[in-house]
C-alpha atoms as one frame of an Amber mdcrd trajectory, in Angstrom:
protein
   0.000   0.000   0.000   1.832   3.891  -1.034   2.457   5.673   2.021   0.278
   8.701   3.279  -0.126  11.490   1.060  -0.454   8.740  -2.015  -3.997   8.853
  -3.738  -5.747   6.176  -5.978  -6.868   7.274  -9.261  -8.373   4.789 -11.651
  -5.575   2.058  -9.990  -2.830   4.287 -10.343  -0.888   5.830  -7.007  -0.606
   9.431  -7.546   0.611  12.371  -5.796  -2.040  15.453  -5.906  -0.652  19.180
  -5.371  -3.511  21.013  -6.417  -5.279  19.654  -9.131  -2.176  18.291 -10.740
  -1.404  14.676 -10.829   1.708  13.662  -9.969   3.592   9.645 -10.398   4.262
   7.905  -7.124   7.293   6.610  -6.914   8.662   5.276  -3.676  11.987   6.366
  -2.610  12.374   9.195  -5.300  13.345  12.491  -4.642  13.631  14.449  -7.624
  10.171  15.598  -9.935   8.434  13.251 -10.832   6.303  13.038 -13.688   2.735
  15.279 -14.427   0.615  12.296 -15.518  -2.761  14.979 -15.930  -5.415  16.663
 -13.656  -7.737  15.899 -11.680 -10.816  17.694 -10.762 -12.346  16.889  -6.556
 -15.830  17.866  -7.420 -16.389  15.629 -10.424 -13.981  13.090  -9.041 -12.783
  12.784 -12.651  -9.529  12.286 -13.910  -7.768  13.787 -17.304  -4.691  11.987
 -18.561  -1.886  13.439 -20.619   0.137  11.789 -23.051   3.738  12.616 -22.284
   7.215  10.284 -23.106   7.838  10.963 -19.623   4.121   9.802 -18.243   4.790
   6.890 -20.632   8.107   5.256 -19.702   6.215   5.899 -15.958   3.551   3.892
 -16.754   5.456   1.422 -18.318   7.975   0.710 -15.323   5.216   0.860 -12.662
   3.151  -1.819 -15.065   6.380  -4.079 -14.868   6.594  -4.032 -11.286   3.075
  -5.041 -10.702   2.943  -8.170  -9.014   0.338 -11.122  -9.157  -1.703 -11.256
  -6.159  -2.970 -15.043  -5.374  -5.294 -16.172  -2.672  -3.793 -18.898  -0.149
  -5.244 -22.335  -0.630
């Protein structure tokens, strides 16, 4: 689970300063990617198509891991 401060937006952690969507990424210090905006009242999210938002995406996708249920 991202730590506090880390928002869930359509399955995707995100950072929110403003209305501005920010990546997650755990243990980074430097800026981080705008992935789009996002709008409180409507609750609805608009993504932007950057290379940066991309290769984002991309690496978080590979380090999603299979969750099972114990038998």
């Amino acid at each position: 689970m991202p730590s506090h401060g880390v928002d869930i937006i359509d399955g995707i952690p995100v950072i929110l300063k403003g209305n501005v969507m920010h990546a997650f990424q755990p243990g980074v210090l430097t800026t981080t990617p705008t992935l789009g905006t996002y709008d409180t009242a409507t609750k609805k999210a608009t993504w932007v198509s950057t290379d940066a938002a991309e290769a984002w995406v991309a690496s978080y996708k590979e380090t999603l891991a299979a969750r099972s249920r114990k038998t």
